[in-house]
Backbone as CSV, one residue per row, in Angstrom:
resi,resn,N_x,N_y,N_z,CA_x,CA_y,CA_z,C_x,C_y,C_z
1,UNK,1.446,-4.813,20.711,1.090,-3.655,19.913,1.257,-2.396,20.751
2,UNK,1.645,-1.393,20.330,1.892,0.039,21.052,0.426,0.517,20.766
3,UNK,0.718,1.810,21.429,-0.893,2.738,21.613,-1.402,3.097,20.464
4,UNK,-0.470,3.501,19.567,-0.961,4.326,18.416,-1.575,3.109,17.832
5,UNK,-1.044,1.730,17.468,-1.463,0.795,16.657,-3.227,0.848,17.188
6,UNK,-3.022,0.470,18.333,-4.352,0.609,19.007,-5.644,1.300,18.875
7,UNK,-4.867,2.932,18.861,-5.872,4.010,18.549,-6.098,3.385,17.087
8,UNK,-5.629,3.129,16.376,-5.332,3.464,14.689,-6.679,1.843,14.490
9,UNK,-6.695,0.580,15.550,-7.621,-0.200,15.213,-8.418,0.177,15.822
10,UNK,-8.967,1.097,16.977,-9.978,1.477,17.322,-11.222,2.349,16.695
11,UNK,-10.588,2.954,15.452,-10.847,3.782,14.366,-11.503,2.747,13.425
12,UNK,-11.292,1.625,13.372,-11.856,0.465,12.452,-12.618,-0.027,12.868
13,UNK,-12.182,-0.725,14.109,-13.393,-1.499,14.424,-13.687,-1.000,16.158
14,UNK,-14.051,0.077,16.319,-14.737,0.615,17.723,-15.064,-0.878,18.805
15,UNK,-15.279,-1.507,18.551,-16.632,-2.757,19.274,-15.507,-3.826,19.026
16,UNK,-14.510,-3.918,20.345,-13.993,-5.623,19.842,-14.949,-6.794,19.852
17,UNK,-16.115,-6.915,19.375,-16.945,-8.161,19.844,-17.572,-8.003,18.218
18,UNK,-17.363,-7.091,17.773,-17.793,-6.950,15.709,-16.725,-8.211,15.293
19,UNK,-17.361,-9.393,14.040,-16.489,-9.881,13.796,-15.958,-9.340,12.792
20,UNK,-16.415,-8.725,11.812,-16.087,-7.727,10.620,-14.971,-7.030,10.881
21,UNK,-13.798,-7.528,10.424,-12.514,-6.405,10.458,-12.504,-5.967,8.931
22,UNK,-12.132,-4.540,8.854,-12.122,-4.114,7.694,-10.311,-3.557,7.565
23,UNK,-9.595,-4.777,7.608,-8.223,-4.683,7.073,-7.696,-3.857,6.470
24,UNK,-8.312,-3.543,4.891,-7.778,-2.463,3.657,-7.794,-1.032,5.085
25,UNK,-8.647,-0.878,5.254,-8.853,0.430,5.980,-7.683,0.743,7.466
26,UNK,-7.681,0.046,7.732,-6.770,-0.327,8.963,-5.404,-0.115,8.563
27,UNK,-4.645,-0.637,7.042,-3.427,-0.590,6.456,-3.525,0.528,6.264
28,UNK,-4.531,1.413,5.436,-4.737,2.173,4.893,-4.366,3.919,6.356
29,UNK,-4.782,3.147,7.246,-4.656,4.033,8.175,-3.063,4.397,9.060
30,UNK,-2.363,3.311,8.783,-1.281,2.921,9.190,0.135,3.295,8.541
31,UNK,-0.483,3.277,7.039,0.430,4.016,5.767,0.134,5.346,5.818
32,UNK,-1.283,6.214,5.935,-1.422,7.287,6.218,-0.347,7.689,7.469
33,UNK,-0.517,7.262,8.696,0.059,7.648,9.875,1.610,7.801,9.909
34,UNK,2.770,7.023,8.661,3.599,6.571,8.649,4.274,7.927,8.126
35,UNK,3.594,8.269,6.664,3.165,9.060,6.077,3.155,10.804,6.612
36,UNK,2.376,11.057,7.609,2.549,12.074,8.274,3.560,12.219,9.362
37,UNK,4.031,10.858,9.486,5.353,11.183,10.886,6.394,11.660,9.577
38,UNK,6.628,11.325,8.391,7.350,11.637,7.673,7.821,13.428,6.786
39,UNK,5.778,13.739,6.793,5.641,14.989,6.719,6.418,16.015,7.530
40,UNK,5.840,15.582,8.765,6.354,15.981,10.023,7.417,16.363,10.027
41,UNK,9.004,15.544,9.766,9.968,15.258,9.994,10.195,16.506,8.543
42,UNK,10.165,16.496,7.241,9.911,17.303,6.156,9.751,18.426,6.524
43,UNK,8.825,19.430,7.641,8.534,20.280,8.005,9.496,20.766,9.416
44,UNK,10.191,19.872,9.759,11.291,20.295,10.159,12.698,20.840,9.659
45,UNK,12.620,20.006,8.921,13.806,20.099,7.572,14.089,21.409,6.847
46,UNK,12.725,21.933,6.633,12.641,23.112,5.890,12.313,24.302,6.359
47,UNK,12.064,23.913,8.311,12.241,25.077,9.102,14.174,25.606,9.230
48,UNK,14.832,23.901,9.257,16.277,24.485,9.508,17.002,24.066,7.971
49,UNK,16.306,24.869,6.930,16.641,25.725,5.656,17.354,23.916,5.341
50,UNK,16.888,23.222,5.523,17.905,21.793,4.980,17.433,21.050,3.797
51,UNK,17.475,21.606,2.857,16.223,21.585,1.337,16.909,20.034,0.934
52,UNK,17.985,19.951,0.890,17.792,18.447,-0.200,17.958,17.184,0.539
53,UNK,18.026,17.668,2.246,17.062,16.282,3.221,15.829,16.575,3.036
54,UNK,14.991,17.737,3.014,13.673,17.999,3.080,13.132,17.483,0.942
55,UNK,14.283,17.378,0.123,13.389,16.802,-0.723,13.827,15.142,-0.762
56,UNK,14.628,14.712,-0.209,15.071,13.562,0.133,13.323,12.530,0.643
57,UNK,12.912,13.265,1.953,11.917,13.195,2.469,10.395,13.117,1.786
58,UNK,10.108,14.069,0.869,9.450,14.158,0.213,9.317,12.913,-0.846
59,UNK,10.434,12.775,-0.995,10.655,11.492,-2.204,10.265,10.044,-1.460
60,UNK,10.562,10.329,-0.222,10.500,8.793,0.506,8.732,8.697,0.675
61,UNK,8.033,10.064,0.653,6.457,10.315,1.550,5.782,9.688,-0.056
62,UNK,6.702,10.660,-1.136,5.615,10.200,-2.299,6.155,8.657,-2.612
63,UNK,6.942,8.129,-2.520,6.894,6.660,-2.743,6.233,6.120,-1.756
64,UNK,6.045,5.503,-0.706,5.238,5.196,-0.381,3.644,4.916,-0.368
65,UNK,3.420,6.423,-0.813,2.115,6.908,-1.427,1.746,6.144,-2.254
66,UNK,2.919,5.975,-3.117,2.538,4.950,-4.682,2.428,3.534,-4.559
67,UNK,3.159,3.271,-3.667,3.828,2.250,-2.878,2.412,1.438,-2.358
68,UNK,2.066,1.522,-1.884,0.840,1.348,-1.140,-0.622,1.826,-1.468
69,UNK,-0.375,2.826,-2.945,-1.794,3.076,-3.251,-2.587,3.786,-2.855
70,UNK,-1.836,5.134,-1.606,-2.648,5.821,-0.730,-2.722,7.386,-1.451
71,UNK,-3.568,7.942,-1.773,-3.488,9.429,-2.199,-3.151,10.097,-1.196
72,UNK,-1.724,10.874,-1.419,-1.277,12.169,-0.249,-2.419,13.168,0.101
């Protein structure tokens, strides 16, 4: 697992010795994160005036969204 995965389960379950993993939340955090690298990338797009990659982008952020059930 890389760091971010890490940070992103440390946010769930703080205490590796909890047996309670709360999964939904963890995906949930992971589709969010996926989500904003995508924003991200969108907000580049439309700094260098590149509108129909930047709605290209947009289309990929809101499917997902739906995709997975996550409110933007």
């Amino acid at each position: 697992m890389n760091e971010r995965i890490l940070e992103l389960a440390r946010q769930v379950w703080p205490d590796p010795s909890v047996s309670h993993v709360n999964h939904e939340k963890f995906a949930e955090l992971i589709v969010r994160d996926c989500m904003d690298v995508a924003k991200n990338w969108d907000d580049q797009l439309i700094s260098a005036k590149l509108v129909k990659e930047s709605n290209a982008v947009g289309i990929v952020v809101y499917r997902i969204a739906r995709q997975f059930g996550v409110k933007e």
